[in-house]
C-alpha positions as CSV (number, residue, x, y, z in Angstrom):
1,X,0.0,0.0,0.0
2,X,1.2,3.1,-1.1
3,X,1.7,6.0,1.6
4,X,-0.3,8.2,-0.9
5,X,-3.4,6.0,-0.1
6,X,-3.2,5.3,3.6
7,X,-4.6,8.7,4.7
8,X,-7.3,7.9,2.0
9,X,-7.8,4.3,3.8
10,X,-8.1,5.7,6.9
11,X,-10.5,8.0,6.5
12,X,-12.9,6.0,4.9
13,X,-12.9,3.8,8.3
14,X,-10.8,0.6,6.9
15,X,-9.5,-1.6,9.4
16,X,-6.3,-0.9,9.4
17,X,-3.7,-3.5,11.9
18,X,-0.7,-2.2,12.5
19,X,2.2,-2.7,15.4
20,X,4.8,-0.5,16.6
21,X,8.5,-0.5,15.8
22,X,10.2,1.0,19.0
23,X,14.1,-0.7,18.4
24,X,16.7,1.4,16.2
25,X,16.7,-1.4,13.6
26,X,15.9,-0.9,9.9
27,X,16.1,-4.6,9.6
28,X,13.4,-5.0,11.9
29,X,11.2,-2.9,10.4
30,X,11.7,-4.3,6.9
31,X,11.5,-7.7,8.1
32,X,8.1,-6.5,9.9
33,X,6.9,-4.2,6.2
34,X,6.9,-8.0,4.7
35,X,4.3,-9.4,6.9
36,X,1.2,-7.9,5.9
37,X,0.7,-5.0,8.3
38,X,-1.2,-1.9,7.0
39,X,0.9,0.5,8.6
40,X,4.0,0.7,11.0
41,X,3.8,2.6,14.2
42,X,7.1,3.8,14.5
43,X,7.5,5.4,18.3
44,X,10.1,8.3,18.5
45,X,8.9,9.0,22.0
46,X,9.7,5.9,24.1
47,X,12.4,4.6,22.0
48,X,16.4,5.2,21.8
49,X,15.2,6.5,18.3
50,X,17.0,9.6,16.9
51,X,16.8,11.5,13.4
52,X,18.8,9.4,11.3
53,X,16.8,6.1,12.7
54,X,13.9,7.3,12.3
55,X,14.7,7.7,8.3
56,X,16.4,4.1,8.2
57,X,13.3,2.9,8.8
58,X,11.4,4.7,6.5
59,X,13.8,3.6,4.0
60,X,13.6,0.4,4.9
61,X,10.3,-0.3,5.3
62,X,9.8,2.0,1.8
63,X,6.4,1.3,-0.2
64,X,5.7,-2.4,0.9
65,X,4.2,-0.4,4.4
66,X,3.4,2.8,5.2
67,X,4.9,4.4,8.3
68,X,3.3,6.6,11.1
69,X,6.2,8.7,13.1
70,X,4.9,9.1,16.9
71,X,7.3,12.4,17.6
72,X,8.8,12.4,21.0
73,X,7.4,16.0,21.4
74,X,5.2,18.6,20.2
75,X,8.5,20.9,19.3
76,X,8.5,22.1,15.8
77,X,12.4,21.5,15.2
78,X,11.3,17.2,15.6
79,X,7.6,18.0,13.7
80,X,9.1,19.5,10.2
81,X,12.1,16.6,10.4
82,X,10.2,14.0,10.8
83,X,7.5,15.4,7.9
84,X,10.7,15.8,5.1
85,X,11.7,12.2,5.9
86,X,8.4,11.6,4.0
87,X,6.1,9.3,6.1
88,X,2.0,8.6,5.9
89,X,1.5,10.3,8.7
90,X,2.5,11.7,12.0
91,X,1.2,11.1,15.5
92,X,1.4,13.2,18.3
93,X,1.1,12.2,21.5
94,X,-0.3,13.8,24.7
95,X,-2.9,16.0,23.2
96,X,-5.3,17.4,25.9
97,X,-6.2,20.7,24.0
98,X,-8.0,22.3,21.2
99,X,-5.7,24.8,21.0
100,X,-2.9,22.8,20.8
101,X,-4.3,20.3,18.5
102,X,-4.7,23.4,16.2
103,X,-0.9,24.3,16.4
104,X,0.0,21.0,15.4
105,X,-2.1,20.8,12.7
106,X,-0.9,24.0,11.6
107,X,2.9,22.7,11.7
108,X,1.9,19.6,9.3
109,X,0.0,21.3,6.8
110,X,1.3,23.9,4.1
111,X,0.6,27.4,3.4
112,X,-2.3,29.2,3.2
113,X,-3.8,25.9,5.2
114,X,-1.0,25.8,7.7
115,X,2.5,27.2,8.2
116,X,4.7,24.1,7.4
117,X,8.2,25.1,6.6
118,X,9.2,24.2,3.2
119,X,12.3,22.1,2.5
120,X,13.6,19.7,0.4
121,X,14.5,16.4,1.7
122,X,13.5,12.9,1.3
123,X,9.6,13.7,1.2
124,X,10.6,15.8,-1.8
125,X,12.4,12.9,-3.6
126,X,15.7,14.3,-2.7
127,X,14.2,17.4,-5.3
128,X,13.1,15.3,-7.4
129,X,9.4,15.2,-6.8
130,X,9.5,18.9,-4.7
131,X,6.2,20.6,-7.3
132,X,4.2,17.0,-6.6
133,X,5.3,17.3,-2.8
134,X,4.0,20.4,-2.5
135,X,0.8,20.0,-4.4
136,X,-0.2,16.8,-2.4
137,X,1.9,16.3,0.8
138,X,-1.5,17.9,2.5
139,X,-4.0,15.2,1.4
140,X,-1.4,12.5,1.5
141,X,0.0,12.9,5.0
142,X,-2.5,11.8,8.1
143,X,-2.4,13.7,11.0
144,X,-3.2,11.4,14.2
145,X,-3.9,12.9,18.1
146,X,-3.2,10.7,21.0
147,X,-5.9,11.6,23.5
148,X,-4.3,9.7,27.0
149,X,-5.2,12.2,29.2
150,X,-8.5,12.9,31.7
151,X,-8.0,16.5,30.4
152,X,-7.2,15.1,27.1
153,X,-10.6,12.6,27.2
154,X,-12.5,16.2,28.5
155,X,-11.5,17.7,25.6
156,X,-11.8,15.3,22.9
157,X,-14.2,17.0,21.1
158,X,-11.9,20.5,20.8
159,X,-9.3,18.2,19.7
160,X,-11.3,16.3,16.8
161,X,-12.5,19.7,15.9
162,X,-9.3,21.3,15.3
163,X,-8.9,19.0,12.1
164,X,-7.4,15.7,12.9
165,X,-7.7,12.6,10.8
166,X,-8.2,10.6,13.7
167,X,-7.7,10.3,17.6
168,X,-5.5,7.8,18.6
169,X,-6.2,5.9,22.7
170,X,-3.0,5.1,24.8
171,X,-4.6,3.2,27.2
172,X,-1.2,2.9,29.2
173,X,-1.2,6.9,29.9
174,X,-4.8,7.6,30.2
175,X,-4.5,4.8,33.0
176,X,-2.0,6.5,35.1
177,X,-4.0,9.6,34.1
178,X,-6.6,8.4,36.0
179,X,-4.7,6.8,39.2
180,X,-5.0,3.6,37.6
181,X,-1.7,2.8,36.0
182,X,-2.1,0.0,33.7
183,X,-5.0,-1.0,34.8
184,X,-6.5,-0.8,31.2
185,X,-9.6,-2.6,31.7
186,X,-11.0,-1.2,34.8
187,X,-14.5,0.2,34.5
188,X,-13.6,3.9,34.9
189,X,-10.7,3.7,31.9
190,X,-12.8,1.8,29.4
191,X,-15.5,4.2,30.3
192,X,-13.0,7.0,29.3
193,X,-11.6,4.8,26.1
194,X,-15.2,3.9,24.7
195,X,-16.1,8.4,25.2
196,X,-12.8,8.9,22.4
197,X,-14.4,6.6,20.8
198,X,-17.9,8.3,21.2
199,X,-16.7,11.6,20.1
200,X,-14.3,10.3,17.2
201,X,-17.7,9.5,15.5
202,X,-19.6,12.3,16.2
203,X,-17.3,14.4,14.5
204,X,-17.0,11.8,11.4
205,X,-13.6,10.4,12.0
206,X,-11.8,7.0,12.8
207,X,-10.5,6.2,16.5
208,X,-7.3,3.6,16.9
209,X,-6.0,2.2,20.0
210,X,-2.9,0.6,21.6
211,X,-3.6,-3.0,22.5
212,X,-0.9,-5.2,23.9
213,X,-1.7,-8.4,21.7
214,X,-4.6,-9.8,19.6
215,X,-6.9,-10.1,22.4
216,X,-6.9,-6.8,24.1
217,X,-7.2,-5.5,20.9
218,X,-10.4,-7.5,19.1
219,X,-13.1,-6.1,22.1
220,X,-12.5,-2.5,21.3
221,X,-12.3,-3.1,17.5
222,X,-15.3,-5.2,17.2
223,X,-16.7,-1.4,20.0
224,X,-15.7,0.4,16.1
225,X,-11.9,1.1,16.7
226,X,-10.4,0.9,13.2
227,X,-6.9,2.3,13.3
228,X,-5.4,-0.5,15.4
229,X,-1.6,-0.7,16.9
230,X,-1.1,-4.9,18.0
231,X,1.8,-5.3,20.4
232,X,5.7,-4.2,19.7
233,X,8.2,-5.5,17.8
234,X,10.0,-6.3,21.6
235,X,6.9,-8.5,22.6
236,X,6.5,-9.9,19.7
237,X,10.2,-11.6,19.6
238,X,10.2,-12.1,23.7
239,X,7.0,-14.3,23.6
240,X,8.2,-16.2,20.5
241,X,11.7,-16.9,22.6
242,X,9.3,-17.7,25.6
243,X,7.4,-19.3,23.9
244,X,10.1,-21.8,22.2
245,X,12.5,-21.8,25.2
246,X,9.5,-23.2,27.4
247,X,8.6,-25.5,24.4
248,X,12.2,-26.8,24.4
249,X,12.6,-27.2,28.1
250,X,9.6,-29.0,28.6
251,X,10.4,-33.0,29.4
């Protein structure tokens, strides 16, 4: 899947099963782009991950998956790198505001729709592609708002309102938002998960969530979550070694 088409895919409420990529490996991301994901989550913000990483990846994982950068911060020095490296999308985390939803936006999009600064870097084919870039980097690049905050859940609908292309659950934060750390199925947090969810299609877009494995995730996306981030790329090989170490040990 192209990255052109992702944005278009997500907005018309696919399904889309992704998982994150938090090591500094290109191999691991291409060897993850090969197994029929529809996108790669790839987390600047709880990873060793720096600039030049974050492009590896990109690279590597090229055309066969599209990528979605979670930027470790809402600074725009990391917002206009990581949009010239040329991913599908961006996602921010720790959104609890309108306002600040609409600053963000602003930083992704290009004038007269937004104040993006204007470079020329991989996005732009090296120079190669910079007049298709600019005429299409808007509609091809999906913006994404983690709400996994009480403030941010308040807000939700200021947030979905400012213009995103979907808001994004981290169950993990909004549960130690709420005096509940990790306690991702208690009442009060999916109460607070399922009201994202509530206002994601009032205002006419998708909601994703964060789901550890296969089974946390399948209650909330048969609830109507569609953009769906299953496990990491460090749970997935630890339970296979656990898995075939126990397996081996076993009399």
């Amino acid at each position: 899947m192209e990255k052109e088409t992702f944005r278009k895919r997500l907005l018309a409420g696919e399904t889309l099963v992704g998982t994150l990529i938090t090591l500094p490996s290109p191999e691991m991301a291409e060897m993850f782009s090969r197994l029929g994901f529809d996108w790669l989550f790839v987390d600047a913000e709880h990873s060793a991950m720096g600039p030049g990483h974050i492009q590896a990846i990109l690279q590597a994982a090229d055309s066969r998956c599209p990528c979605l950068v979670r930027v470790p911060s809402h600074e725009d020095a990391w917002i206009k790198k990581v949009l010239d490296m040329g991913p599908a999308g961006i996602i921010f985390p720790l959104v609890s505001s309108g306002a600040e939803a609409k600053r963000l936006l602003s930083l992704c999009r290009y004038p007269p729709r937004g104040r993006r600064s204007v470079g020329m870097a991989r996005a732009h084919g090296f120079g190669t592609t910079f007049v298709d870039t600019m005429a299409h980097a808007d509609a091809r690049t999906a913006v994404v708002f983690q709400v996994e905050t009480q403030e941010g859940v308040e807000n939700a609908g200021d947030i979905a309102a400012a213009g995103a292309d979907a808001l994004f659950v981290g169950p993990y934060d909004l549960s130690a938002s709420l005096n509940k750390t990790g306690q991702v199925e208690d009442p009060e947090v999916l109460a607070s998960i399922n009201a994202v969810l509530a206002t994601a299609r009032k205002h006419g877009i998708p909601a994703g969530i964060f789901g550890a494995d296969a089974h946390a995730l399948k209650a909330h996306r048969d609830h109507g979550f569609t953009l769906l981030a299953m496990g990491t790329d460090c749970l997935f090989a630890s339970a296979s070694a656990l898995h075939n170490l126990s397996v081996l040990r076993t009399p």
